[in-house]
C-alpha positions in Angstrom: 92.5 -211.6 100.1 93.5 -209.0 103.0 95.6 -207.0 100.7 92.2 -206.8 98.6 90.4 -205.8 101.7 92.8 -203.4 103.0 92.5 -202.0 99.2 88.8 -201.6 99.4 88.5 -200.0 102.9 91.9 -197.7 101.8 89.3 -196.7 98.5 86.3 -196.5 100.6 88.3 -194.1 103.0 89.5 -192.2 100.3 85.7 -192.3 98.8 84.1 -191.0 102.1 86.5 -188.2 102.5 86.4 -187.4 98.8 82.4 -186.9 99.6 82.7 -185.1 102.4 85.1 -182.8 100.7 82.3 -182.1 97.6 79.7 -181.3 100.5 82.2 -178.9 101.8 82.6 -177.5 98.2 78.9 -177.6 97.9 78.4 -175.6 101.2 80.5 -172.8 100.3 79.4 -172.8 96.8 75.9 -172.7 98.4 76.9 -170.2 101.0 78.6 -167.9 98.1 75.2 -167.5 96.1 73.1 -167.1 99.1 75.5 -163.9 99.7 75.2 -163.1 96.5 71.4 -163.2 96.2 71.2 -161.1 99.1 73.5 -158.3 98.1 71.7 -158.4 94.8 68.3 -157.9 96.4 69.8 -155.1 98.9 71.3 -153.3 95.4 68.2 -154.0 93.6 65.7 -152.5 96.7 68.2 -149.6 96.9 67.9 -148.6 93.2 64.9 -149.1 93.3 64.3 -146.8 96.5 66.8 -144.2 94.7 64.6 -144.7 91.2 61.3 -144.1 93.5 63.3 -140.9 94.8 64.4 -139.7 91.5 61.3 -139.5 90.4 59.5 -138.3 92.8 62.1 -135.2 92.8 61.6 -135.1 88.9 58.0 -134.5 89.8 58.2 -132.2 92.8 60.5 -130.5 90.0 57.8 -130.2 87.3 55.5 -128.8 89.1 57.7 -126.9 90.7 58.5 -125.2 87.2 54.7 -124.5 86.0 54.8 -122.8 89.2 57.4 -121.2 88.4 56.0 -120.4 85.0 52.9 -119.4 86.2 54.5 -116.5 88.6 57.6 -115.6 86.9 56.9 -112.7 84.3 58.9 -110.0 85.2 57.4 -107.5 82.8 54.1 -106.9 84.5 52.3 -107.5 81.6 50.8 -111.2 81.8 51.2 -113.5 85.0 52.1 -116.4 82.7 55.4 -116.4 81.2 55.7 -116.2 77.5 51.8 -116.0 77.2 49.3 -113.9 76.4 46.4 -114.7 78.2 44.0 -112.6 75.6 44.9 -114.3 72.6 43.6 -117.9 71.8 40.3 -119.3 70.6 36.8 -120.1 71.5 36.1 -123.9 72.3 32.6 -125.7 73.0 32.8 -127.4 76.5 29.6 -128.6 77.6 31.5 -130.4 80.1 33.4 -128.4 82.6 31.4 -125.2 81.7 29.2 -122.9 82.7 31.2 -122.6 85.8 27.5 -122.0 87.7 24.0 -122.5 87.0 22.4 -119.1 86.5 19.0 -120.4 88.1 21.4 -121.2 91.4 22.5 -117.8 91.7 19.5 -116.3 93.8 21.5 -112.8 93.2 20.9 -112.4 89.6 20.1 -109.3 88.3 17.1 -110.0 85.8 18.6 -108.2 82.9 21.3 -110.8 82.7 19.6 -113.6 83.5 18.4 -115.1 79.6 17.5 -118.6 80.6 14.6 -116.9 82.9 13.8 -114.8 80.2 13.2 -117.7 78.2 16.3 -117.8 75.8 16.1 -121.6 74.8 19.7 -121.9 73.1 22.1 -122.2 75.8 25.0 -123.2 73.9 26.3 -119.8 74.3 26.9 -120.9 78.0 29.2 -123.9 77.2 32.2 -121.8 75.3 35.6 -122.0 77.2 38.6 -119.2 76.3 41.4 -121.1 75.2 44.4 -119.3 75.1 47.1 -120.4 72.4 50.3 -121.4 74.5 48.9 -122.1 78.2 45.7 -122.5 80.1 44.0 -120.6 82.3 43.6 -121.8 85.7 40.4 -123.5 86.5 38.5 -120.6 88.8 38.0 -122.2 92.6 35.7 -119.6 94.4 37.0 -121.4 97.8 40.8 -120.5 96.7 39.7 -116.7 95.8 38.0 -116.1 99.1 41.0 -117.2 101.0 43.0 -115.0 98.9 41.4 -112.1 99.3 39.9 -112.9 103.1 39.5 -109.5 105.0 39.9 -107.7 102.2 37.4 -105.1 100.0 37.2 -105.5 95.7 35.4 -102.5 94.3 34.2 -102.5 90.5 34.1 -99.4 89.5 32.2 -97.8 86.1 29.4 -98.5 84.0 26.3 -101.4 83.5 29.2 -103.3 81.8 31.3 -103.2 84.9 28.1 -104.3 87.2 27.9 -107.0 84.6 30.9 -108.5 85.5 30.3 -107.9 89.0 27.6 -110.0 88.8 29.4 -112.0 87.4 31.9 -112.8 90.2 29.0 -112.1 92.8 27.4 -115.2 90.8 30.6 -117.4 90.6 31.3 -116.4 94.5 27.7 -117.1 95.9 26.9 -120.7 94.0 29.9 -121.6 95.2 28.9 -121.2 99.3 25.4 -121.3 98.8 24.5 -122.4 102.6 27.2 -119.4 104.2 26.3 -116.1 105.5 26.2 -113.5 103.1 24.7 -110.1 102.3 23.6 -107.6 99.6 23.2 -103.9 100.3 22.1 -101.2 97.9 23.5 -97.7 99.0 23.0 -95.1 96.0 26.0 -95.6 93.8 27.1 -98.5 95.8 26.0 -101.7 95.7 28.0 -103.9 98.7 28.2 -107.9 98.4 29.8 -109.5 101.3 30.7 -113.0 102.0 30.8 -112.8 106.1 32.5 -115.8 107.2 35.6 -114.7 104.7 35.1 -111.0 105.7 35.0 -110.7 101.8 33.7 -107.6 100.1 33.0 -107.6 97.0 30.9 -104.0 95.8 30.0 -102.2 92.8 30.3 -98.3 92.4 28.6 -96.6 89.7 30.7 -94.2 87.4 30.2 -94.1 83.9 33.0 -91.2 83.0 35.2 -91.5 86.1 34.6 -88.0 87.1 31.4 -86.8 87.8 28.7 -86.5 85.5 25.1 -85.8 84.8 24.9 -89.7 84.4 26.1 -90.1 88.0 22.2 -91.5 89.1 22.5 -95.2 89.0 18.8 -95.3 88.4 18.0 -92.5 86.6 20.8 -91.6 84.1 19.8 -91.3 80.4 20.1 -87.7 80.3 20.0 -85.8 77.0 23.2 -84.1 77.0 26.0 -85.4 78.8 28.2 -83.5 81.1 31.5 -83.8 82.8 32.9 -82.4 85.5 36.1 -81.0 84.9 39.1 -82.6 87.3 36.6 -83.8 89.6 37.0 -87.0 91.5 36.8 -86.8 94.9 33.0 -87.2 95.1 32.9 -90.8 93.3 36.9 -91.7 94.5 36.2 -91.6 98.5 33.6 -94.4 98.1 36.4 -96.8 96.9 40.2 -95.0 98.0 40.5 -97.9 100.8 40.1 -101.1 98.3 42.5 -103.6 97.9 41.4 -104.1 94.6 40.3 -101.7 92.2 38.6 -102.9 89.0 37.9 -100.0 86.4 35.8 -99.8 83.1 34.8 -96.5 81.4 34.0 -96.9 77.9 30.3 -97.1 76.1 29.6 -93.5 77.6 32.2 -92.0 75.6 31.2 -92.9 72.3 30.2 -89.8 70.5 32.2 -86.8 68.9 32.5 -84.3 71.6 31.3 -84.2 75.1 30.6 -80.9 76.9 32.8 -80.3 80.1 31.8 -78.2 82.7 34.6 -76.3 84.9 33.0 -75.1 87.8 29.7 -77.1 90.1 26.7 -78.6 89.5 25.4 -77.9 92.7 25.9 -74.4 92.9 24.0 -72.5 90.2 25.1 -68.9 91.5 28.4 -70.1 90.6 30.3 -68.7 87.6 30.3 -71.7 85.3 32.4 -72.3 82.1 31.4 -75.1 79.6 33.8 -76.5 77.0 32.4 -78.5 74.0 35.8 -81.0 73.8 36.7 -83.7 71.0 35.9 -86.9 72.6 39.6 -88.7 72.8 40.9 -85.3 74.3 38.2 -85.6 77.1 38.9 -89.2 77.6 42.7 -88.4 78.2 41.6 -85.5 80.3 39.3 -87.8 82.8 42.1 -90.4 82.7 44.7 -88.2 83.8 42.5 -86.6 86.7 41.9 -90.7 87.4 45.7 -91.2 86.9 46.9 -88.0 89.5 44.3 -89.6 91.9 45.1 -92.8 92.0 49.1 -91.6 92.3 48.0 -89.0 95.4 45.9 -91.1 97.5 46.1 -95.1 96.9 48.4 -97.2 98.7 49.9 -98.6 96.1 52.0 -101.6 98.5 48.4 -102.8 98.8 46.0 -102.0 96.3 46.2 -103.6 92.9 44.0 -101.6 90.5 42.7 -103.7 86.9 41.3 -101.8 83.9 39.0 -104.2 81.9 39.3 -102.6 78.1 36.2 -102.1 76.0 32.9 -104.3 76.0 32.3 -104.4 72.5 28.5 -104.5 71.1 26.8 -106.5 68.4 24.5 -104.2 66.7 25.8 -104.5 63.2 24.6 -107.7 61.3 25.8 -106.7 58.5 29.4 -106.9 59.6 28.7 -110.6 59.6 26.5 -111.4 56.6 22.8 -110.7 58.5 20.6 -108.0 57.4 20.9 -104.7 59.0 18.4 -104.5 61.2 18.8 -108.1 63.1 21.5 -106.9 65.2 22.3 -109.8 67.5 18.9 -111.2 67.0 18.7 -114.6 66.2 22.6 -115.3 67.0 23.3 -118.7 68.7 26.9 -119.4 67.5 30.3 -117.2 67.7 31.9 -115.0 65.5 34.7 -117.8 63.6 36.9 -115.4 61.7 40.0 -114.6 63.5 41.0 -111.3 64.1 37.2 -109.8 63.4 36.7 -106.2 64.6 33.6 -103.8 64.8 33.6 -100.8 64.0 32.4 -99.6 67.1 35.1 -100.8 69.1 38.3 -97.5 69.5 41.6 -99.3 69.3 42.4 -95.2 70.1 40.6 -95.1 73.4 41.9 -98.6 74.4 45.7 -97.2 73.8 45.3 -94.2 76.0 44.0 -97.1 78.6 47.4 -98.9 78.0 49.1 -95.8 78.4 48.0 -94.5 82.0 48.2 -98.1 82.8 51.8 -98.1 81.9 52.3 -94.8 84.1 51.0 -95.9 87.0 53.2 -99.2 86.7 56.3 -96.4 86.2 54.8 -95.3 89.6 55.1 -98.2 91.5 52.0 -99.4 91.4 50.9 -103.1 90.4 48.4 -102.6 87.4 47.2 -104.6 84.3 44.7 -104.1 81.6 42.9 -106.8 81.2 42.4 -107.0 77.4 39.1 -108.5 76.9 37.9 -106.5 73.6 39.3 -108.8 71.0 38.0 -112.5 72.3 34.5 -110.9 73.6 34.0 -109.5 69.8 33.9 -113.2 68.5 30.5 -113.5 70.9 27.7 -112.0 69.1 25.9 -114.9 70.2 26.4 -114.0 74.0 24.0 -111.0 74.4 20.3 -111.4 76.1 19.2 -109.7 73.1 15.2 -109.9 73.7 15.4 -112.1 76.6 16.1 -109.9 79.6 14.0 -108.1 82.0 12.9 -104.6 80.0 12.4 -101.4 82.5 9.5 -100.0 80.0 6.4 -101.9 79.4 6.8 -103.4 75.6 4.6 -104.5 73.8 4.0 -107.9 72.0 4.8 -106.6 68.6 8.1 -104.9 70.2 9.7 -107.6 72.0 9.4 -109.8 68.7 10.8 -107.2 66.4 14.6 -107.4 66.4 15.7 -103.8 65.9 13.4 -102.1 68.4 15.0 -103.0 72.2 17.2 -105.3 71.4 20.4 -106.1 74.1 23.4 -106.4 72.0 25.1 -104.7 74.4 25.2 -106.6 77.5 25.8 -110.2 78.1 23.8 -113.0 79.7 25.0 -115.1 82.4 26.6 -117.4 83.1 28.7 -116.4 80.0 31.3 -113.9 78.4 31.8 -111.9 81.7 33.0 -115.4 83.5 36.0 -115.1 81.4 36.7 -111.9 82.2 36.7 -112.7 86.1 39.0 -115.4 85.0 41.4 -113.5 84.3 41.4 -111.1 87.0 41.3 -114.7 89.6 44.7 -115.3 87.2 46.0 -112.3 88.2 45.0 -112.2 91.9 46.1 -115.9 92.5 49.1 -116.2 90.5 50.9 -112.6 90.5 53.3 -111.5 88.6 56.8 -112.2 90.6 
């Protein structure tokens, strides 16, 4: 009976530290994947961490490469690499366009302004510019005033030329319609400033570039038309301290010869020699006095100089199926067939742009073309055809007849010219590197 009890407590001794040796066992074991949980949760936070890091470097990265695909063309001729800005396609947006209200922009000029004339189609209003491999950059006023704060824009040419102005003027002023700004009228000049910027943004009329009996900004249909031969000065000293020049000289041009006069308008005693000249030699003629100019007296480390090439008009419906006489009359949708090209718009006069362009690049100086002939021919729809303010009192008959005063010529706004400015904002904002 004691050997059996000595047994037991011997088993029950051996039992007790047999237990005590599985707790043991159990507290390690226990210990081991409570380590191992918390090194897996340190790797798993820190990969997670790195991930987080990864991808926020992959995205500083991106952007850091349309940035860099925005500024990198090292040709000079489009500030987005490997795209041309002036080729694309029309594209209905009634969302994110017009880019203003033209009833908001107390500035207007009242031949532009259709919708006040009491155009009732608006669609032309809602068309965006799509190029074919990029986007243009959505236009911030805000951003453009910083950009160019302190400094003076001059457009310089024709009514087309004002048209865009008014444009920008437009885009500019709806977009700080409660800051301090002024408009001044000063013969050819016509000075729009934005004071809290310090922004000047003017007009200067000069149909031919050199002077001209079309030099009134008022008064200049004239029945002959007369250049000044090599003469500059008078129109450049308005607009030789600029930062940005914006140029246009086309519509003027458009007839077979053009009469140059070498010697003064002012002074009749004078000797005076005129010249009846071919019209593409005359144009070359005024863009190389424009060209020696710019070359002599522009600081070309800080003025950028832009020549917008031609507006085209819409006066031939026939060109597009209409009858002759409509003109742009009764057009509310685009021009859809790619590549289409009016006979009044010179490739020739557009090339000889391109070419002083070029030399004054050769020269040091930072200058584009901004090609806007080709998409702005698609727009017949764009023009404020009857629907603008007429200078000469009409009567009922003639503002209802479509081939007696009709605008197919100019364009309403909010509209083509927006695009335009677009592309000069493009260039301003996102230079070439």
């Amino acid at each position: 009976m004691k050997e059996t009890r000595k047994q037991f407590i011997a088993a029950s001794s051996l039992g007790m530290k047999f237990n005590f040796l599985h707790l043991q066992i159990a507290f390690v074991v226990a210990m081991f994947f409570l380590l191992m949980a918390a090194y897996v949760s340190r790797e798993i936070s820190r990969t997670s961490s790195s991930s987080r890091s990864s991808r926020s470097t992959e995205v500083y990265d991106q952007k850091k490469d349309m940035i860099n695909e925005i500024t990198s063309d090292t040709t000079g001729q489009t500030a987005f690499s490997s795209c041309d800005l002036f080729s694309g396609r029309w594209v209905f947006d009634n969302k994110s366009y017009p880019l203003y209200k033209g009833r908001q922009c107390s500035l207007m000029n009242e031949e532009l302004a259709c919708e006040m004339y009491g155009r009732k189609n608006l669609n032309y209003q809602y068309w965006r510019w799509q190029p074919h491999h990029c986007d243009l950059p959505r236009f911030d006023a805000i951003d453009l005033l910083e950009k160019l704060r302190d400094k003076r824009v001059v457009y310089v040419g024709d009514s087309l030329n004002r048209n865009q102005w008014m444009s920008m003027v437009c885009l500019i002023e709806s977009s700080i319609p409660d800051r301090p700004k002024t408009l001044h009228y000063n013969g050819s000049l016509i000075a729009f400033k934005a004071l809290e910027y310090n922004v000047s943004i003017d007009f200067y009329w000069e149909p031919m570039l050199l002077e001209s009996t079309c030099d009134d900004p008022t008064n200049h249909r004239v029945s002959e038309r007369i250049i000044r031969g090599q003469s500059i000065e008078k129109h450049a000293r308005n607009w030789n301290d600029a930062d940005v020049l914006v140029f246009n000289s086309y519509i003027w041009w458009r007839q077979l010869k053009l009469k140059i006069l070498w010697g003064s308008f002012e002074n009749v005693d004078a000797d005076r020699i005129y010249e009846d000249v071919e019209m593409l030699k005359a144009y070359e003629m005024a863009l190389t006095t424009w060209f020696e100019w710019l070359d002599n007296h522009v600081n070309r480390s800080k003025t950028r100089v832009f020549f917008v090439s031609s507006s085209p008009t819409h006066n031939r419906a026939e060109e597009w199926g209409k009858p002759k006489k409509h003109k742009c009359f009764y057009e509310t949708e685009p021009i859809y067939e790619e590549g289409y090209w009016s006979m009044d718009s010179d490739p020739n006069m557009m090339r000889l742009v391109e070419k002083y362009i070029n030399k004054l690049s050769s020269q040091g100086f930072n200058a584009q073309m901004l090609n806007i002939t080709q998409l702005s021919e698609y727009r017949k729809d764009a023009h404020p055809s009857m629907h603008r303010k007429f200078w000469d009192q009409l009567t009922h008959e003639q503002l209802t007849t479509p081939n007696y005063h009709t605008d197919c010529t100019h364009w309403c706004l909010p509209g083509v010219p927006d695009v335009w400015n677009e592309f000069l904002y493009a260039y301003l904002l996102y230079p070439p590197s």
